[in-house]
C-alpha positions in Angstrom: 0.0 0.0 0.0 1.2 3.6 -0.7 1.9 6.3 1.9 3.7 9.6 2.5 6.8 9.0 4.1 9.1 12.1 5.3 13.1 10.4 5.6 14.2 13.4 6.3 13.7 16.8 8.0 13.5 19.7 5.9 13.1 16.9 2.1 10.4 16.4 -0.3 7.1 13.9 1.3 7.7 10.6 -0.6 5.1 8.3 -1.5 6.1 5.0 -1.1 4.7 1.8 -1.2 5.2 0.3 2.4 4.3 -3.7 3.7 1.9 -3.4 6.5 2.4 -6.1 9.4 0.0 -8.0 11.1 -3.2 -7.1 13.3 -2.2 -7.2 16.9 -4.8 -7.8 19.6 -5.9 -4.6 20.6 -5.2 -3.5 17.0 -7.7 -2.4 13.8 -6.9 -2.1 10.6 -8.1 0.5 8.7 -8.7 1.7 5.1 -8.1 5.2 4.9 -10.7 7.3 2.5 -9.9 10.7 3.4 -7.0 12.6 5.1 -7.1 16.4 6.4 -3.6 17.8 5.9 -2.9 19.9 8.9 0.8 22.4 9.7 1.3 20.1 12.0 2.3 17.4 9.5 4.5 20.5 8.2 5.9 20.9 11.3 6.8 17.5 11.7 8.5 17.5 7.8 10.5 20.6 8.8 12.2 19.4 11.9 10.1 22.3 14.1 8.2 19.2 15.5 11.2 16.6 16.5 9.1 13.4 16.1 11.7 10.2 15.1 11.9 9.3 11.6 11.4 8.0 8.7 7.5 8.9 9.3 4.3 8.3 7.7 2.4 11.8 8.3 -1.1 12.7 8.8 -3.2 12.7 11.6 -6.9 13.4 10.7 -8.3 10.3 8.9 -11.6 8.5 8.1 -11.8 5.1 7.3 -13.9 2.0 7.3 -12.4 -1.1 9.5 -11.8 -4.0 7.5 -9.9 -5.9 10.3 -10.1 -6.4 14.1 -7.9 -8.0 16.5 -9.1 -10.9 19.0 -9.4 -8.8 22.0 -11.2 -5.6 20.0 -14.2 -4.0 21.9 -14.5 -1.0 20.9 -15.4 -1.2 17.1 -16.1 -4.1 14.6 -15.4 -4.8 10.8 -17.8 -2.3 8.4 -17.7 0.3 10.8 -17.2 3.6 9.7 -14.6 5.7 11.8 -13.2 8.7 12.5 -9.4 8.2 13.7 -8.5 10.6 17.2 -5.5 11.9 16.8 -4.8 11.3 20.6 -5.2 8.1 22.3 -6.3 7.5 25.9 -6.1 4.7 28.8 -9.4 5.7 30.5 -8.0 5.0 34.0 -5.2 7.2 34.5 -5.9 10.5 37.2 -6.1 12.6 33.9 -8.6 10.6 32.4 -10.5 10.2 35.3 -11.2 13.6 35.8 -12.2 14.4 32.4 -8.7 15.3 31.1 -7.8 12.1 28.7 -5.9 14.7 26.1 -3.3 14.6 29.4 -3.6 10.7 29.7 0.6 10.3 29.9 0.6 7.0 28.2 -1.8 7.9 25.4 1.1 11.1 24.8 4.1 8.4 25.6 2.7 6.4 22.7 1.6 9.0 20.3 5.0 11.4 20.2 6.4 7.9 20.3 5.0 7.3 16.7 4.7 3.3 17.7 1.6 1.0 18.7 1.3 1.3 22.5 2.9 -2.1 22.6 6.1 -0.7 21.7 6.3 -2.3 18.2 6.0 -0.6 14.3 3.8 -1.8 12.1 5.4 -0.7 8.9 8.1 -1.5 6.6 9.1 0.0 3.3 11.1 -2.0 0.6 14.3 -1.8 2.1 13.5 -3.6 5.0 13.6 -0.4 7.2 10.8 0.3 10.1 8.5 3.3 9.7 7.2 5.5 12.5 3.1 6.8 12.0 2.3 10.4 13.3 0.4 10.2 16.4 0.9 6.0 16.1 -1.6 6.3 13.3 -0.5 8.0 10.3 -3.4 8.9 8.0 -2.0 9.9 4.4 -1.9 6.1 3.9 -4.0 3.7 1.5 -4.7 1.9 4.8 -3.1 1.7 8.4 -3.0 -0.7 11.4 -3.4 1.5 14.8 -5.1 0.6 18.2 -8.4 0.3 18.9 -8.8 3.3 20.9 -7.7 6.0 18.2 -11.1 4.8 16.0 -14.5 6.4 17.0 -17.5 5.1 14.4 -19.5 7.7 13.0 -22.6 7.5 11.3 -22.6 5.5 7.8 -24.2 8.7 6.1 -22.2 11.1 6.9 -19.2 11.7 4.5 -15.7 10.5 5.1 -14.5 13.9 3.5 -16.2 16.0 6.1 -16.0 13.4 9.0 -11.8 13.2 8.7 -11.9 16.8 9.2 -12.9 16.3 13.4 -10.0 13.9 14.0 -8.0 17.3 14.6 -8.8 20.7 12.9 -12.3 20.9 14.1 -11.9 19.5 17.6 -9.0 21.3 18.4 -10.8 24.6 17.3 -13.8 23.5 19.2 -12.8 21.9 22.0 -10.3 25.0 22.7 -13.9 27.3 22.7 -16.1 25.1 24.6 -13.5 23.1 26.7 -10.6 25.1 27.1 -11.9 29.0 27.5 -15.8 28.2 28.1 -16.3 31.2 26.1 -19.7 32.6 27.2 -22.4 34.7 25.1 -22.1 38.3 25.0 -18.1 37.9 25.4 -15.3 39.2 22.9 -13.6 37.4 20.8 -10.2 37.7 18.9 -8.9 34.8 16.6 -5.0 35.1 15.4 -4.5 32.7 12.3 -7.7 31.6 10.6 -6.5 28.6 9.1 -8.1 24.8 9.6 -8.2 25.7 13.4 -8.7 29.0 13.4 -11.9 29.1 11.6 -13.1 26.2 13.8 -12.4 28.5 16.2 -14.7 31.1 15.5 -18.0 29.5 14.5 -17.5 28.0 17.8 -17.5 31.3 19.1 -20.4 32.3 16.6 -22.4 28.8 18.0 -21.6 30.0 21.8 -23.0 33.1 20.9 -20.0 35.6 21.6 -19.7 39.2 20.4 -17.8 40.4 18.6 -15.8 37.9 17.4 -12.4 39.1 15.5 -10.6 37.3 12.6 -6.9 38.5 12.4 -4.9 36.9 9.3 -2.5 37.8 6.0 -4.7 37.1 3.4 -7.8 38.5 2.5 -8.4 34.6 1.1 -8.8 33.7 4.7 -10.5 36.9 6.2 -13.2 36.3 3.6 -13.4 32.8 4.6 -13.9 33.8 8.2 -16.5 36.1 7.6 -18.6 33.2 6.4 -17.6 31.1 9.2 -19.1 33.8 11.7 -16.8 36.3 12.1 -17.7 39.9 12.7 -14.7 42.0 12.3 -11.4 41.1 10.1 -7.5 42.6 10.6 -5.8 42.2 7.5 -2.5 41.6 9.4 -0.3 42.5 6.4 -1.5 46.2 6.5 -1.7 46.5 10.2 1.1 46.9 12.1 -0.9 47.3 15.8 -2.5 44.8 15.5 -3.8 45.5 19.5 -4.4 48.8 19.1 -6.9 48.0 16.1 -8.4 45.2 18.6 -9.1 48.1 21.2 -10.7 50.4 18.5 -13.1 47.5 17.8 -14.1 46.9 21.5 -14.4 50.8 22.2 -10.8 50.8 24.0 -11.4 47.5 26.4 -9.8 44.8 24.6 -11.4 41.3 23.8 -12.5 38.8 26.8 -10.7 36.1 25.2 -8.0 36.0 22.7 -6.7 32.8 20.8 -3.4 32.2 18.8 -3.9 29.5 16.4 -0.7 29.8 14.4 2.4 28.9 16.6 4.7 32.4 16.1 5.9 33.6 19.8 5.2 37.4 18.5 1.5 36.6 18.3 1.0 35.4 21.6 2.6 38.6 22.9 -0.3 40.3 20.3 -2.8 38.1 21.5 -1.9 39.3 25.5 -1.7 42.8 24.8 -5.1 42.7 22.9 -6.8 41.6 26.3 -9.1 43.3 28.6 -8.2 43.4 32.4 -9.6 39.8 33.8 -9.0 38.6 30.1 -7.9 34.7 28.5 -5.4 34.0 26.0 -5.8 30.5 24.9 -2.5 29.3 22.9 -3.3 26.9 20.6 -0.8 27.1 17.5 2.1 24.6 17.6 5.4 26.1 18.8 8.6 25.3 17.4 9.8 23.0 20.5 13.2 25.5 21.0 11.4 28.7 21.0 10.0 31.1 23.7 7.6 33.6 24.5 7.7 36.3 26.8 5.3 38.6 28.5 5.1 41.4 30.3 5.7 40.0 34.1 4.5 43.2 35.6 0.8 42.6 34.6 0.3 39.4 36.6 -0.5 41.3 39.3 -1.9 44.6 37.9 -4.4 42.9 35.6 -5.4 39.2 36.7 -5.1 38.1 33.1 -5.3 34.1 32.3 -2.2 32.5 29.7 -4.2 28.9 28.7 -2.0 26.4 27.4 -3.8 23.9 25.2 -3.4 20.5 23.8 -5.4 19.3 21.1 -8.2 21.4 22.5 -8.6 20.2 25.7 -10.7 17.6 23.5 -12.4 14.2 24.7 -12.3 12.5 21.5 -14.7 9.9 22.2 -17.3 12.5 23.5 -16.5 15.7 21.4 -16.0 13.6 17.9 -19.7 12.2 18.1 -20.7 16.1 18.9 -19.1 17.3 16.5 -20.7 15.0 13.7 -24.1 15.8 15.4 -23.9 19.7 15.5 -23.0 19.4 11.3 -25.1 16.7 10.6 -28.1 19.3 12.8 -26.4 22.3 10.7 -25.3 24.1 13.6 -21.3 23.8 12.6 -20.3 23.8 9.0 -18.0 21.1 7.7 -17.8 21.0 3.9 -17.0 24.5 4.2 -13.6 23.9 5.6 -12.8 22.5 2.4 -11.2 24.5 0.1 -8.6 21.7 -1.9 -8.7 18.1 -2.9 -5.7 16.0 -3.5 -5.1 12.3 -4.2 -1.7 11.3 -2.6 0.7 11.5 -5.7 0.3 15.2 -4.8 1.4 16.0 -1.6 4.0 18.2 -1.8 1.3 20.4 -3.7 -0.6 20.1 -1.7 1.7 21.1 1.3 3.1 23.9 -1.3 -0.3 25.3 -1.1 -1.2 25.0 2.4 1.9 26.9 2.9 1.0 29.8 0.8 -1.5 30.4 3.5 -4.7 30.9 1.3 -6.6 27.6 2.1 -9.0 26.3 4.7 -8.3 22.2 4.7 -6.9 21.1 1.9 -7.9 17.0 1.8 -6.4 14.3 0.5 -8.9 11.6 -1.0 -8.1 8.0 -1.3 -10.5 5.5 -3.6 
């Protein structure tokens, strides 16, 4: 079967044909119909996200199972699924109290790129073992990953659409209704209005904030965020204050909540100083690992503002996957919206060329 293979940081995706091992226990197999490309997977081709390699990439898939292993509960052969690109133990303190994005052996095993058992299930025609993004590794004809990275989804509902909330739509979500618990009647600023970003602010259009600001470099995306929910739009490449043009939207007060969806240390200092007093930045763009941020230290106790880390949303897959497909499926979230490019695999590097120019929602990749 054929997948996108990164051999080495900073080189061209290759799509190679790979030998997929055997079904373990606790293991499904998986053919893969559509794939989200997300910066991450960038991030990971780049070096910027130090996962080991050689790596198949992609994290947001949709699939049907075609194999299950003897001791498999949580999904059978048929099923149509939605793979999470975060896996959890259930039992752990984190997941116990509602946290299973923190579970440490679901993050042990998924940074790991390996099955939780320790093992790889790949091997290209060398001979030589190949890691899977988040131990699944969706921009594959078909993968083998454990049982609890699958949630089934309804048969009706598109695999196109559906691949989208294994990550871009759950993280953007999740981050609103999860993370910050954004209310109605609050302000909202979003910085980067890519896959995340736009999730990010019909979630604040659905929990009914106001007004809710889209901050980008191209007019592509602003437009894209207007129909998405948006109110107000910052064309960052002709604004350098891009605070100051914040508190001339919100009559000199600042925004109640501000999230940084793109992963640039600058912005979350723009994101900070775009805040009310009592205001939330949420941080939800992926850092290089070996950079910094810095604010001003004086303000912790002059303005009780909140700094949010968040990973993958603050998301419970299991739960906020299945709500996810319900609030599109109810047309209260849009999904086919998102979007904007299709791909079939022999294309990736276009396809990451133009995620990278920064003018698309989602591109997809579509296998079949």
């Amino acid at each position: 079967m054929k997948a996108a293979v990164v051999y080495e940081y900073g080189a061209d995706i290759q799509v190679v044909d790979l030998e997929l091992g055997e079904v373990g226990p606790n293991d499904i197999r998986v053919k893969i119909m559509a794939s989200g490309l997300c910066h991450s997977d960038v991030s990971v081709q780049v070096g910027s996200l130090p996962f080991p390699l050689p790596m198949v990439l992609g994290h947001e898939g949709a699939g049907i199972v075609t194999e299950v292993g003897k001791d498999v509960t949580l999904t059978q052969v048929g099923d149509h699924v939605v793979l999470s690109a975060i896996i959890h133990c259930g039992t752990c303190d984190n997941c116990v109290k509602g946290r299973p994005n923190l579970c440490m052996w679901g993050l042990t095993t998924i940074f790991g790129g390996k099955n939780p058992d320790g093992t790889l299930r790949l091997k290209d025609a060398s001979g030589r073992e190949i890691y899977q993004f988040a131990s699944i590794g969706t921009l594959a004809e078909e993968l083998i990953c454990n049982e609890r990275h699958a949630v089934p989804i309804p048969k009706e509902v598109s695999f196109e659409a559906a691949c989208l909330t294994g990550c871009g739509v759950l993280t953007g979500m999740s981050a609103v209704f999860n993370r910050a618990k954004v209310e109605a009647g609050k302000s909202v600023v979003v910085i980067g209005c890519g896959g995340v970003g736009l999730n990010v602010i019909q979630s604040a259009a659905a929990a009914n904030a106001s007004p809710i600001v889209a901050v980008d470099l191209h007019a592509e995306k602003l437009n894209l965020a207007a129909k998405f929910g948006a109110t107000h739009f910052i064309n960052a490449a002709d604004t350098v204050d891009i605070p100051t043009a914040i508190f001339n939207i919100t009559s000199g007060l600042g925004v109640d909540y501000a999230f940084e969806v793109v992963g640039v240390p600058a912005l979350v200092r723009q994101g900070w100083d775009s805040l009310k007093i009592d205001g939330t930045l949420v941080v939800i763009g992926v850092h290089p690992s070996d950079s910094e941020s810095s604010l001003p230290a004086g303000q912790f106790s002059t303005t009780e503002k909140t700094l949010m880390s968040c990973l993958y949303g603050t998301s419970r897959p299991t739960k906020d996957i299945p709500l996810a497909i319900q609030m599109y499926s109810q047309g209260k979230i849009k999904l086919d919206e998102l979007i904007t490019h299709h791909f079939v695999l022999d294309d990736i590097n276009e396809a990451v060329a133009k995620m990278n120019s920064g003018k698309d929602g989602r591109g997809i990749v579509v296998f079949g």
